[in-house]
C-alpha positions in Angstrom: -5.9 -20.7 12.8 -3.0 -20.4 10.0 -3.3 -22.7 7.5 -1.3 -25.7 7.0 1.8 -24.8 4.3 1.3 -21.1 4.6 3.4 -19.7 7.9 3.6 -16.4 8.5 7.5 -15.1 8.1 9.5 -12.5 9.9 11.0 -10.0 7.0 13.9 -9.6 8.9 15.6 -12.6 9.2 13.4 -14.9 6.8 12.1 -17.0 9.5 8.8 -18.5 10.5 6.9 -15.9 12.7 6.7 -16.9 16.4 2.9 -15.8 17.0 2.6 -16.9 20.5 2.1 -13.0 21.3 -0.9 -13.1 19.2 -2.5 -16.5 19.7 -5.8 -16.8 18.7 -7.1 -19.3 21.0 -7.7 -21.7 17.9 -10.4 -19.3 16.8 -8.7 -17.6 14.2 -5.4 -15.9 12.3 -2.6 -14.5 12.9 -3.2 -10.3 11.4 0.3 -9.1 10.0 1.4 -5.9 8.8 2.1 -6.5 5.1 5.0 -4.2 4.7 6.7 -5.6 7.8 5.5 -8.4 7.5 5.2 -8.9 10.7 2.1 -10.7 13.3 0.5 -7.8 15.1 -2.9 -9.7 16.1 -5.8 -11.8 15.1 -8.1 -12.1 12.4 -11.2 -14.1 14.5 -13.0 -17.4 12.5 -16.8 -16.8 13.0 -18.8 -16.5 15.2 -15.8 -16.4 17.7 -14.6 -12.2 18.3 -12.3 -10.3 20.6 -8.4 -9.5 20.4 -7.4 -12.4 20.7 -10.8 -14.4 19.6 -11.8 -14.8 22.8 -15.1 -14.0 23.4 -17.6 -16.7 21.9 -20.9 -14.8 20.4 -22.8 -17.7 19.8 -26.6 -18.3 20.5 -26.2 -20.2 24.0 -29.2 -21.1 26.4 -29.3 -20.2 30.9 -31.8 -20.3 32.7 -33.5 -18.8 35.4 -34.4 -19.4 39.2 -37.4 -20.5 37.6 -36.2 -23.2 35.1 -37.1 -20.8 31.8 -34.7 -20.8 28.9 -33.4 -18.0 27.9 -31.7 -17.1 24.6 -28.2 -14.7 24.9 -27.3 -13.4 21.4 -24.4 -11.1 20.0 -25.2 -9.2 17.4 -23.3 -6.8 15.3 -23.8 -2.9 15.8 -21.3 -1.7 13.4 -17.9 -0.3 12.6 -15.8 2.8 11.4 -12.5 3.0 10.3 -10.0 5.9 9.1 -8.7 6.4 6.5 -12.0 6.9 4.7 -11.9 4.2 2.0 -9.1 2.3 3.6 -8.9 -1.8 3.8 -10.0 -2.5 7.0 -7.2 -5.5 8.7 -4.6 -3.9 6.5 -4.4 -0.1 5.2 -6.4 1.7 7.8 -4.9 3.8 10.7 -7.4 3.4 13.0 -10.5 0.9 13.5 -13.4 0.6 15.7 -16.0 -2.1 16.0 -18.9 -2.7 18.0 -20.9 -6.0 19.5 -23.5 -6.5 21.8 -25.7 -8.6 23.9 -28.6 -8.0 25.8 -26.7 -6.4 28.2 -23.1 -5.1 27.2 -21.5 -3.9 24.0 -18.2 -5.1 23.0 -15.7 -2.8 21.6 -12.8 -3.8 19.8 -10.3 -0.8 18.5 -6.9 -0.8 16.8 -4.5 2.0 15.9 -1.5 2.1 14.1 0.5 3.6 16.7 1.4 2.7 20.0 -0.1 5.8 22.3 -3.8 5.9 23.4 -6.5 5.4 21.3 -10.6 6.3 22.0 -14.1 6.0 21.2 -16.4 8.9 21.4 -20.6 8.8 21.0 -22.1 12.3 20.3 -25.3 13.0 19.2 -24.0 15.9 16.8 -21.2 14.5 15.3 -18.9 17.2 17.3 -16.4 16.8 20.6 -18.6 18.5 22.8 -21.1 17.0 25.1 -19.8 13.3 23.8 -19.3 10.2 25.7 -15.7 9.2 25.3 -13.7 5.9 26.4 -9.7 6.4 26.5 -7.3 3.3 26.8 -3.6 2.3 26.2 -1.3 -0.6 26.7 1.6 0.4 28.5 5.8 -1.5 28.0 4.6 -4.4 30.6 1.5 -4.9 28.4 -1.1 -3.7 31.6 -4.4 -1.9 30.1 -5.5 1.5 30.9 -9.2 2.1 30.4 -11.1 5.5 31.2 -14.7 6.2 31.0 -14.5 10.2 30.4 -16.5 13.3 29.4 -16.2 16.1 26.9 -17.7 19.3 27.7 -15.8 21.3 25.3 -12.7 21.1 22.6 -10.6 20.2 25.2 -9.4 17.0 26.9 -12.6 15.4 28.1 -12.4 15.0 32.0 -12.7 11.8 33.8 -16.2 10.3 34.3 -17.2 9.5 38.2 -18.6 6.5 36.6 -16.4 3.5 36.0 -18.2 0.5 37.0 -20.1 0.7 33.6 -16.4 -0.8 31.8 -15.2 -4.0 32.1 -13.6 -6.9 30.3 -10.3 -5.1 28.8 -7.4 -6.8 26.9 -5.0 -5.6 24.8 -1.7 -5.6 22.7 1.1 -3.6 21.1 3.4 -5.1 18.7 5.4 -3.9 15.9 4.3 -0.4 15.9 -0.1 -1.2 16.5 -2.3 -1.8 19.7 -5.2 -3.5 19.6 -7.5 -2.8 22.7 -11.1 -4.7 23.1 -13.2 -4.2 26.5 -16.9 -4.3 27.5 -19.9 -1.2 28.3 -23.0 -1.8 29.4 -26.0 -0.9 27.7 -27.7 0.9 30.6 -25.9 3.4 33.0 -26.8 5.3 35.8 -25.8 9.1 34.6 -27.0 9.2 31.5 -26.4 13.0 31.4 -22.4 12.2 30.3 -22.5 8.2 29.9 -24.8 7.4 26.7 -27.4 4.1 26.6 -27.6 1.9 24.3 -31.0 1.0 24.1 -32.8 -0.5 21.4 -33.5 2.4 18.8 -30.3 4.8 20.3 -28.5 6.4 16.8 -25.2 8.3 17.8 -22.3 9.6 15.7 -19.2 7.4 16.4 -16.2 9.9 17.2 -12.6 8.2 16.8 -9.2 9.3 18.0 -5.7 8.4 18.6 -2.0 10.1 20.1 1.5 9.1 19.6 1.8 8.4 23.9 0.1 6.3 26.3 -0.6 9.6 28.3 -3.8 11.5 27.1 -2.8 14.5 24.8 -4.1 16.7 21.6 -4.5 14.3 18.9 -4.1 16.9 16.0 -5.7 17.3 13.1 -5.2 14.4 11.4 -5.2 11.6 14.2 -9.4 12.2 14.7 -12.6 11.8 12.6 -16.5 11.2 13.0 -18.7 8.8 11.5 -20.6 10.4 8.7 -24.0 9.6 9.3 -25.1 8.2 13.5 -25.4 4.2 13.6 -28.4 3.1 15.5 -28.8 -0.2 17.5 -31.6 -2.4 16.0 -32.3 -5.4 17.9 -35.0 -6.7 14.8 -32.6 -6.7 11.8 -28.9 -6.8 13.5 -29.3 -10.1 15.6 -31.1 -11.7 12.6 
């Protein structure tokens, strides 16, 4: 939530912003491009996360058939962003975070571009033999998700698998798309759709194209993770 005295303004015509796109449902900011000075999404409060702060990770409490609480948890996997060294919410290209509960991981990504953008886990680092999730936003704001496979340096091939997604929400605005959506942690086929189970380390593969439809992203519009980023249930829901 903005604070009181300090509106965000459109450079344009020196106005208060309307952020309506980008509400935050309470839980948070208004993100704006600082040389546009423009709102292009939200900058989430804690604990609340999501694109536009929707998802609640707080430590709530079901039960079972049998009466017996149980504790759900979010906890924080980690993130990469590119340009190496960039400031993440303002000077990077591309970003990519990831959250998860007992039984999903939440993925948030944001691009400064308005063509598809994707997440790839390898266990090398490389294209090949990597899990890869493509999505894009499209003129009438509708999401496109894709759960795919990369055999080789080529476009990776649509996974038979898609009932492992679900969840996805997105936004373009002034030039950047934001796209969050949810993977389970376990899957069926783990030959081409990686686990997450408590103790998996993957490399963290990033990409994005100037078009909503899937393309080369060139040299400069990809990178890896430098070193994997492994799931610990004992230190990263602490």
């Amino acid at each position: 939530m903005e604070k009181a005295g300090r509106p965000l303004y459109d450079a344009r015509v020196n106005r208060p912003l309307d952020c309506r796109r980008t509400r935050c449902n309470d839980h948070g900011r208004c993100v704006f491009a600082k040389v546009r000075g423009n709102a292009i999404g939200c900058r989430c409060e804690d604990p609340h996360f999501g694109n536009s702060c929707q998802y609640e990770p707080t430590t709530t409490t079901t039960t079972t058939p049998q009466t017996t609480p149980v504790s759900v948890q979010v906890c924080t996997l980690g993130s990469i962003s590119s340009p190496q060294g960039c400031t993440v919410g303002s000077t990077c290209t591309y970003e990519a975070s990831i959250q998860y509960n007992s039984t999903h991981i939440f993925i948030n990504l944001m691009t400064t571009s308005t063509g598809w953008l994707g997440i790839g886990f390898s266990n090398d680092a490389f294209m090949p033999a990597s899990d890869v999730y493509i999505a894009s936003v499209d003129a009438g704001g509708a999401v496109t998700l894709e759960n795919r496979y990369a055999s080789a340096r080529s476009a990776p091939t649509i996974d038979t698998d898609q009932d492992i997604l679900s969840g996805e929400s997105g936004t373009e605005f002034m030039g950047r798309t934001a796209i969050s959506f949810l993977r389970n942690r376990t899957v069926s086929d783990a030959s081409k759709d990686f686990p997450f189970a408590n103790g998996a380390c993957y490399y963290w593969l990033g990409a994005w194209g100037s078009s909503d439809t899937l393309g080369y992203h060139g040299f400069g519009n990809r990178f890896a993770s430098l070193t994997t980023i492994c799931l610990d249930e004992s230190s990263q829901c602490s």
